[in-house]
N, C-alpha and C positions, 0 to 999 in steps of 0.2 A: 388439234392435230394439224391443218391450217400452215400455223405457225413453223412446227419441224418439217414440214417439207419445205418450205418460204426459208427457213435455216440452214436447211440441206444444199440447196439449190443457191443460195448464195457462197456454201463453201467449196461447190463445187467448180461455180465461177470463178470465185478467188484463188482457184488455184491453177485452175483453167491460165490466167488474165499473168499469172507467173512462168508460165512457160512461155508468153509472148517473146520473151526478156534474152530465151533461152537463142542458141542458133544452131539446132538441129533438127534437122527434119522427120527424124523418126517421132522425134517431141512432137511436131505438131501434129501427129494423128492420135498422141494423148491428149493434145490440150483440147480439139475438135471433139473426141468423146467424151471427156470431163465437162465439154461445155453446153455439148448434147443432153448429155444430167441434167445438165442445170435447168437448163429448157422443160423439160421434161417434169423434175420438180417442181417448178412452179408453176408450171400446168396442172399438175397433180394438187398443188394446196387449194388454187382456184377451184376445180370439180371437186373437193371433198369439202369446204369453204359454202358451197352453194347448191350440190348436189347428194353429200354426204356419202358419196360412192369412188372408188377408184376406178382407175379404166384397167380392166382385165388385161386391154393388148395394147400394144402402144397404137395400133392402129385407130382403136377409140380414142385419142387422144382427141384429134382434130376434129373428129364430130361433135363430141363432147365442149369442147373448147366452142365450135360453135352455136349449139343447143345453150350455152349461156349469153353468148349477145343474141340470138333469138330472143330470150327471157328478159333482155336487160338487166341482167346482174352484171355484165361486163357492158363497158358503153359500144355501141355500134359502130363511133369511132376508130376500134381497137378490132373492125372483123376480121381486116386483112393479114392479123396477126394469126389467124390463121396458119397462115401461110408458113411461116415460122418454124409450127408446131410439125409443120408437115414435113418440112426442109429440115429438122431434125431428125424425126424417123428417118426418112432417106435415106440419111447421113450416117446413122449408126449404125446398121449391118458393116458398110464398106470404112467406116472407121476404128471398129471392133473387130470383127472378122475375115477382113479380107486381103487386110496389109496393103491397103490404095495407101500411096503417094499424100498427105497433105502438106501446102509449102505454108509459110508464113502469112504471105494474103489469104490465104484460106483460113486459118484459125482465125485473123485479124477480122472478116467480114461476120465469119459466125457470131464472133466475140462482140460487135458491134451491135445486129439483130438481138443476142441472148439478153446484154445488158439493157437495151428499150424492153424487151419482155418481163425481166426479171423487174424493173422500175413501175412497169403497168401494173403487175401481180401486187404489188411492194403499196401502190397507191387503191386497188380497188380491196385490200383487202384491211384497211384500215378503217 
């Protein structure tokens, strides 16, 4: 199960990393929540990977996420990715619902965080 989320969340990237390409700005508040997924997803393969559970809210995301470098199933190295996990929630209320403004540096930096995240999930889950 692992695996379809680690699948999911890379096509969500990839199509995310397509709108980069694009030059309009309404795009970039699709490609920020496509890439929100993604994050999210592979967060998601990690906690069912190691804990066998989903996180209900997305708020569990980041406790959860951390509860496994607690354990070292994730290396301690990767805690601050945290952060990530959390900077996406944030991000997707006001990238789904609220019609905020995102410009092009803005999808480009999430895009940047998603892909170290999506590579970390990619390497501790093999």
């Amino acid at each position: 199960m692992e695996k379809i989320h680690l699948e999911q969340a890379k096509i969500w990237f990839e199509h995310a990393r397509g709108i980069l390409k694009e030059e309009s700005g309404i795009s970039y508040a699709v490609g920020v929540a496509m890439t929100i997924h993604a994050i999210i997803k592979a967060n998601d393969a990690l906690i069912f990977k190691f804990l066998n559970v989903l996180p209900k809210k997305h708020d569990d995301a980041k406790r959860l996420f951390k509860d496994l470098v607690d354990e070292k199933k994730v290396d301690p190295k990767y805690a601050n990715y945290a952060d990530i996990v959390q900077e996406a929630i944030t991000l997707k209320a006001r990238a789904e619902y609220s019609g905020k403004y995102f410009s092009k540096n803005d999808l480009e930096n999430i895009t940047k965080k998603a892909e170290r995240f999506i590579k970390m999930v990619s390497g501790v889950l093999k």
